[in-house]
C-alpha positions as CSV (number, residue, x, y, z in Angstrom):
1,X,112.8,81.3,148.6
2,X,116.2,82.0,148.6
3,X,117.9,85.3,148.5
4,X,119.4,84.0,145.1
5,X,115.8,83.2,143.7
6,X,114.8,86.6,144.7
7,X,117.7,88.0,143.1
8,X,117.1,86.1,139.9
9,X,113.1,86.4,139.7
10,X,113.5,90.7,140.3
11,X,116.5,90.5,137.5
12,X,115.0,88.2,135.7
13,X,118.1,86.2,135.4
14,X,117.9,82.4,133.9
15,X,118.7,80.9,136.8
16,X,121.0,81.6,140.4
17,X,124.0,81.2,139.0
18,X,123.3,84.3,136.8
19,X,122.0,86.3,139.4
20,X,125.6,85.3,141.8
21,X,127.1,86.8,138.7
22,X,125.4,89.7,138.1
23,X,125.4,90.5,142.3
24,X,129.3,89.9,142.0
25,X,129.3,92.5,139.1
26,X,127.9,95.0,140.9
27,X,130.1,94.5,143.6
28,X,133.3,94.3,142.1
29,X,131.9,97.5,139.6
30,X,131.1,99.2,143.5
31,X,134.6,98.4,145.2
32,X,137.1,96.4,143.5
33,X,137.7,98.8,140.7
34,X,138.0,101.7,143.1
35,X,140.4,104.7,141.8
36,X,142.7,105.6,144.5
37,X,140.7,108.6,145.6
38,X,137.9,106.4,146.4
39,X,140.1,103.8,148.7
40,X,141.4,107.0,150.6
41,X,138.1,107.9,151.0
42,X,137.2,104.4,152.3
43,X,140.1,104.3,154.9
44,X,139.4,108.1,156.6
45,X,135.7,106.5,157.5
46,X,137.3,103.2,158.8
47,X,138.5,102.1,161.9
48,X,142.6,102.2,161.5
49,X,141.8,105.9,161.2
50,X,140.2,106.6,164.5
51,X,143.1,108.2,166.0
52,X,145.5,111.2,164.0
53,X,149.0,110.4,165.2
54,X,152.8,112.2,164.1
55,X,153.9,111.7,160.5
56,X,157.1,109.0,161.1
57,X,160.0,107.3,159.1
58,X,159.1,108.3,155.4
59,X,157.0,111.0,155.6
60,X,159.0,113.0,158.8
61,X,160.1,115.4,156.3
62,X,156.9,116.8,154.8
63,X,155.1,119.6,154.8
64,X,151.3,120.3,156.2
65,X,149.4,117.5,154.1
66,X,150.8,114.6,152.2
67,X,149.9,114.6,148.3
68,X,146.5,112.4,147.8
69,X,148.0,110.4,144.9
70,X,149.3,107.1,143.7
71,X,152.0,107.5,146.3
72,X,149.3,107.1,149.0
73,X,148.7,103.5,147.8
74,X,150.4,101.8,151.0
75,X,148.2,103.2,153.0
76,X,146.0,99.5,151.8
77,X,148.9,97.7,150.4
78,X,149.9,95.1,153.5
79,X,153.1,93.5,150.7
80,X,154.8,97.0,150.9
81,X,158.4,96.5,152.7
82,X,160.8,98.8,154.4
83,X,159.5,102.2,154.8
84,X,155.6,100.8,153.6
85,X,155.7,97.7,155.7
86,X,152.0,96.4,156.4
87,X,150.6,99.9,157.2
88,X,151.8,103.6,157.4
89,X,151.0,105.3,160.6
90,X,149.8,108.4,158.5
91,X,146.1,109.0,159.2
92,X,144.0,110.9,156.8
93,X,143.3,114.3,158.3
94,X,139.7,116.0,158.2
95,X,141.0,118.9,155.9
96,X,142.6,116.3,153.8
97,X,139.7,114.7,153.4
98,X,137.5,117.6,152.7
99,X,140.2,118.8,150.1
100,X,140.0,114.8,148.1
101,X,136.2,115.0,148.2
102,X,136.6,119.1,146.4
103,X,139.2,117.4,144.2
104,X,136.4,114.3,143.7
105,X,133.8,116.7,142.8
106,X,135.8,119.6,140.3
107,X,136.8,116.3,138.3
108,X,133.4,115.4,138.0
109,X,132.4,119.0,136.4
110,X,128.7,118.7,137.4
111,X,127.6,121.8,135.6
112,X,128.3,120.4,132.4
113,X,127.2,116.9,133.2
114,X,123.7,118.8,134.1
115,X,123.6,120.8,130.5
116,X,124.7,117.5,128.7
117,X,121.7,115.7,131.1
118,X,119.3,118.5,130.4
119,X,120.1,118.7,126.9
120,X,120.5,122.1,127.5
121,X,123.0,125.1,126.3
122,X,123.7,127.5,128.1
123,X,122.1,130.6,126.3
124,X,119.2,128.6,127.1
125,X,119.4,129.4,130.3
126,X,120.5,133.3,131.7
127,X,116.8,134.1,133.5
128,X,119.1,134.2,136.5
129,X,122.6,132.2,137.4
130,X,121.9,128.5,137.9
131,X,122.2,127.9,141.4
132,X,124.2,125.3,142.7
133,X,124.2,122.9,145.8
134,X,126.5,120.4,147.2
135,X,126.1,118.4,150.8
136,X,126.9,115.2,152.7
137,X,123.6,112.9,152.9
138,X,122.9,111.0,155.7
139,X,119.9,108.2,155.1
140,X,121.7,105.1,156.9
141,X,123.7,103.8,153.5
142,X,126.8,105.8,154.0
143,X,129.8,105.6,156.2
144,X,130.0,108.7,158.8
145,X,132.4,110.2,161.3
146,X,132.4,112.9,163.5
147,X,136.0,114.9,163.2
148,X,138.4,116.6,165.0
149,X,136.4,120.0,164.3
150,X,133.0,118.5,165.5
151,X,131.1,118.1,162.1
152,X,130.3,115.0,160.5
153,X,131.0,113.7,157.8
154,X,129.3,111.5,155.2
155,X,131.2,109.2,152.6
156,X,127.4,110.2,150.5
157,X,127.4,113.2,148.6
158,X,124.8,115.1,146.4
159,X,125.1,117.9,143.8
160,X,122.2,119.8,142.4
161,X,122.5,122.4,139.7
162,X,119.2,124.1,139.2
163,X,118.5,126.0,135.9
164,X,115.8,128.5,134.7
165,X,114.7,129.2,131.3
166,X,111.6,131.9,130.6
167,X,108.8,128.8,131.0
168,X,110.6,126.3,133.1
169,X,112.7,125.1,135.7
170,X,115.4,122.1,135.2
171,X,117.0,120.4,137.5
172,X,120.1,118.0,137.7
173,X,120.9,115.2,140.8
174,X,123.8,113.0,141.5
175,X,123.9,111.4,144.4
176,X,127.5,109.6,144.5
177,X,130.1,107.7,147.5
178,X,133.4,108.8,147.9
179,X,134.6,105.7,149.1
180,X,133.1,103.4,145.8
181,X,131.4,103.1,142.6
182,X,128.2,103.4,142.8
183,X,125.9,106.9,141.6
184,X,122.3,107.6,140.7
185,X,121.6,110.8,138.5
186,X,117.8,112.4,137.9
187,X,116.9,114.8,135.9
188,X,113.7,117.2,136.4
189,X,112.0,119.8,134.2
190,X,109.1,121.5,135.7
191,X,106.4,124.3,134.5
192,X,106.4,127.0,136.6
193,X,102.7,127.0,136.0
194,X,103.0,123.5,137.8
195,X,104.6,124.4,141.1
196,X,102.3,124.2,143.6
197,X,104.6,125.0,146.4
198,X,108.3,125.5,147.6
199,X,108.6,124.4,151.4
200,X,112.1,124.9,153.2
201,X,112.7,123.5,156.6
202,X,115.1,122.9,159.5
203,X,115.4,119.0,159.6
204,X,117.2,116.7,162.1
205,X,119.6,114.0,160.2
206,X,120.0,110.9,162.0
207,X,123.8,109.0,161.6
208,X,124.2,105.7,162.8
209,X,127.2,104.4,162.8
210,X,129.8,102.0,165.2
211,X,129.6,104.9,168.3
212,X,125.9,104.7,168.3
213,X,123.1,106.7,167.1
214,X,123.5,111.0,166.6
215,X,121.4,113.6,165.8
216,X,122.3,116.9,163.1
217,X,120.3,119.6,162.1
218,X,120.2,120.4,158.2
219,X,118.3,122.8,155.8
220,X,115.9,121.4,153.3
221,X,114.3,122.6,150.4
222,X,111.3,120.7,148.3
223,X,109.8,122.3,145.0
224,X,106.1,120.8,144.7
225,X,104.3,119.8,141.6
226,X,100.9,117.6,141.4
227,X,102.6,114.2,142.0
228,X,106.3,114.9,142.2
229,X,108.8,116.9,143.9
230,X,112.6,117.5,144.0
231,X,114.2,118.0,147.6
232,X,117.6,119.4,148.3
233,X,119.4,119.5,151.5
234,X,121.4,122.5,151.8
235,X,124.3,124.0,154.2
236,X,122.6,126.9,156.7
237,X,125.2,129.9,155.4
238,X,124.4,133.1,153.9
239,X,125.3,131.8,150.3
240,X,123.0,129.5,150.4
241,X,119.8,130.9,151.8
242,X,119.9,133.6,149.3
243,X,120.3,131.1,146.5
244,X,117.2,129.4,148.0
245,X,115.6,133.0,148.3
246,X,116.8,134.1,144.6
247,X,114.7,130.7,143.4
248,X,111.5,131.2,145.4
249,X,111.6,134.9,143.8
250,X,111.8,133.6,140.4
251,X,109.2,130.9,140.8
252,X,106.4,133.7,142.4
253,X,107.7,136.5,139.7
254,X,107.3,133.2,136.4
255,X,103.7,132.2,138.4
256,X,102.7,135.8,138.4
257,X,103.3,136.6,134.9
């Protein structure tokens, strides 16, 4: 069986032709209709950006960081003459990387996205703050690069906004690319009754990419209930272990009373 017919039986599309349609949709929905944050996102993890070299002809003049805006478009626009002919030699820096993905993420205004998910308000809520968590994912879908400052970096990103009400705790994923369209979002509501367990744990990520195969260490959090869980990874600074502290403390104190 062809990977058409597989495509059509697991859609259940009326025949090959619709399922080449619908696999065309989804790819032209994951990269064609990129904004122009997500194609600069694309072009720091590809391979005309290996090397950082000295800002020349139009941009000699500028200050620190060129804008990451519509004026970046030649950067993947090979009809651009004169000063954009075929490709800029500007490469996208690791900081301004770091600051499109922050920009990426503020416009997405996760907290609210999580209330609106949760159908939630926010009086609802004030046990404690909700505690918050953003980090790259690594699980062999992403693009990765290791930059100038020795960290890698991962074109997969996850937010989790965890609430607490006096019976419950909610919780809100997304798990999005920088570098396309394509997201998956879960929601999770759990007793505190039901939690059987909270583990945390050192793990080791594994990134494979062009250079080979590398090895990271991360910090993982999983909150247990009879037959489901939510995981988190999460960065191994102070801020974040005492949120991960301030949550186990809740849980025990809501178990406990």
């Amino acid at each position: 069986m062809g990977l058409l017919e597989n495509i059509a039986k697991i859609r259940n599309a009326k025949d090959e032709a619709d399922a080449l349609n619908a696999l065309l949709t989804k790819e032209l929905r994951r990269n064609v209709f990129r904004t122009d944050d997500q194609k600069l996102a694309a072009f720091y993890f590809s391979e005309e950006n290996e090397n950082e070299v000295e800002k020349k002809g139009c941009f000699a003049g500028k200050d620190s960081k060129i804008e990451l805006v519509a004026e970046t478009k030649p950067y993947f626009d090979d009809d651009k003459k004169g000063c954009f002919k075929k490709k800029s030699d500007h490469k996208i820096t690791d900081t301004e990387y770091d600051n499109l993905l922050e920009k990426m993420v503020k416009a997405q205004n996760f907290k609210a996205k999580a209330l609106e998910a949760l159908l939630l308000d926010e009086s609802e809520v004030n046990e404690i703050d909700p505690i918050h968590f953003g980090y790259e994912i690594f699980d062999k879908t992403e693009k990765s690069r290791l930059g100038t400052d020795n960290w890698w970096r991962s074109s997969k990103w996850q937010e989790t906004w965890i609430f607490f009400t006096k019976t419950s705790l909610l919780a809100y994923q997304c798990e999005f690319y920088s570098d396309r369209n394509d997201k998956k979002e879960t929601t999770y509501e759990y007793q505190y009754k039901d939690i059987t367990s909270v583990k945390v744990a050192e793990e080791t990520d594994e990134i494979i990419n062009n250079a080979g195969q590398f090895f990271r260490k991360s910090c993982r959090f999983e909150i247990c209930v009879p037959g489901d869980s939510i995981s988190c990874t999460f960065s191994n600074n102070e801020e974040q272990i005492n949120s991960v502290k301030a949550m186990k403390a809740v849980i025990r104190d809501k178990k406990n009373n």
